[in-house]
C-alpha positions in Angstrom: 115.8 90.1 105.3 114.1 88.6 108.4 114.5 90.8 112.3 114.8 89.1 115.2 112.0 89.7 117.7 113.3 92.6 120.2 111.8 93.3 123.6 110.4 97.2 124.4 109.4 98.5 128.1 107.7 101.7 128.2 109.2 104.3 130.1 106.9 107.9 130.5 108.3 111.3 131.8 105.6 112.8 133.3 105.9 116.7 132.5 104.2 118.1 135.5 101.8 117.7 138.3 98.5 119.4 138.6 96.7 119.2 141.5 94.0 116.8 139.8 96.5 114.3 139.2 99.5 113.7 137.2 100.0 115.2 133.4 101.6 114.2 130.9 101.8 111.1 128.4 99.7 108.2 129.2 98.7 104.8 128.0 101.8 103.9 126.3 101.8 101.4 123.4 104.0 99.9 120.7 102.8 98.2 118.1 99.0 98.9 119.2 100.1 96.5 121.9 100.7 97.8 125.9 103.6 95.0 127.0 105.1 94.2 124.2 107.4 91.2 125.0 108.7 90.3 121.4 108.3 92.5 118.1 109.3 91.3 115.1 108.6 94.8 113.4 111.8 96.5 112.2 110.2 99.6 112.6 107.7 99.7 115.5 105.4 102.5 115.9 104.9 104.4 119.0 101.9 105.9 120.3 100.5 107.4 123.6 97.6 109.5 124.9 97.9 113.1 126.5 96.5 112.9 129.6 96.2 116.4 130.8 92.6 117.5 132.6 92.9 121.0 131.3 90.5 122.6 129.2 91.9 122.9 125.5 94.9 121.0 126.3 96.9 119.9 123.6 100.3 118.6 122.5 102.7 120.6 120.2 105.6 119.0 120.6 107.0 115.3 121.1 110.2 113.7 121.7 111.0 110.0 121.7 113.7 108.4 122.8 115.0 104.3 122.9 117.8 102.9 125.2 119.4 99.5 125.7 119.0 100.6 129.5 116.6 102.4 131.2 119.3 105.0 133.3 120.4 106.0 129.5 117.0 107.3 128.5 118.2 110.6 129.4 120.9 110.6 126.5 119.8 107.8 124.7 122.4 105.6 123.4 120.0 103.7 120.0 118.0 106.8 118.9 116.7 109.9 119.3 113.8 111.7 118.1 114.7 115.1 118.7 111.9 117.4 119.5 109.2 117.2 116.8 106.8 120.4 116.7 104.2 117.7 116.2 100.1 116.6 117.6 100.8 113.5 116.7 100.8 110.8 119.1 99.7 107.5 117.1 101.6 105.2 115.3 104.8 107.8 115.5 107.6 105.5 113.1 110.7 104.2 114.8 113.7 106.0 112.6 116.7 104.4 114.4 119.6 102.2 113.9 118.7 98.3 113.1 118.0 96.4 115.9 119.5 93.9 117.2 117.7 90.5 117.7 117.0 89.4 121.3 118.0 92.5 122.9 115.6 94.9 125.4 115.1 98.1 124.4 113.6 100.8 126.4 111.6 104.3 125.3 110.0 107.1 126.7 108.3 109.7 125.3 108.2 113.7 126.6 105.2 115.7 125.0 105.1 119.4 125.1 101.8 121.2 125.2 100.6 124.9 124.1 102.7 126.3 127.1 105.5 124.8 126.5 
């Protein structure tokens, strides 16, 4: 079975701002690529970096979340991640619906850290 190629565009919630800059997830990639314009991948992988200047800081928690538009990503209509009690932040497994050939998809991620 062969996928059409279908377009990502990253989308980050920052979770907070600290007065040395902005928190939260960083460096967005899919497919070990930053602007993906075509993936043929019927599965893409998601990763991102924590970018929080606090000592020990860590994630717990992630949430991902892909959208035919980018004002859906709040209640994403093409999947949902749920909140995964989870470090990991590479290479995190797209578990969606199939999708559909020529069509833009857009994702954000939230990350959670020790505080919540």
């Amino acid at each position: 079975m062969r996928f059409g190629k279908w377009m990502l565009a990253a989308m980050c919630l920052v979770a907070s701002v600290a007065a040395g800059g902005q928190t939260g997830p960083a460096h967005l990639q899919v497919d070990n690529l930053d602007k993906p314009l075509g993936i043929d991948d019927p599965a893409p992988r998601f990763s991102w970096q924590l970018h929080d200047a606090a000592q020990g800081a860590k994630q717990t928690a992630y949430r991902v979340m892909v959208s035919t538009r980018s004002d859906l990503l709040g209640t994403p209509d093409v999947w949902d991640s749920g909140k995964v009690e989870s470090g990991q932040s590479l290479n995190v497994k797209y578990a969606g619906p199939a999708v559909k050939a020529s069509t833009r998809y857009f994702w954000r991620v939230e990350a959670w850290d020790k505080d919540g």
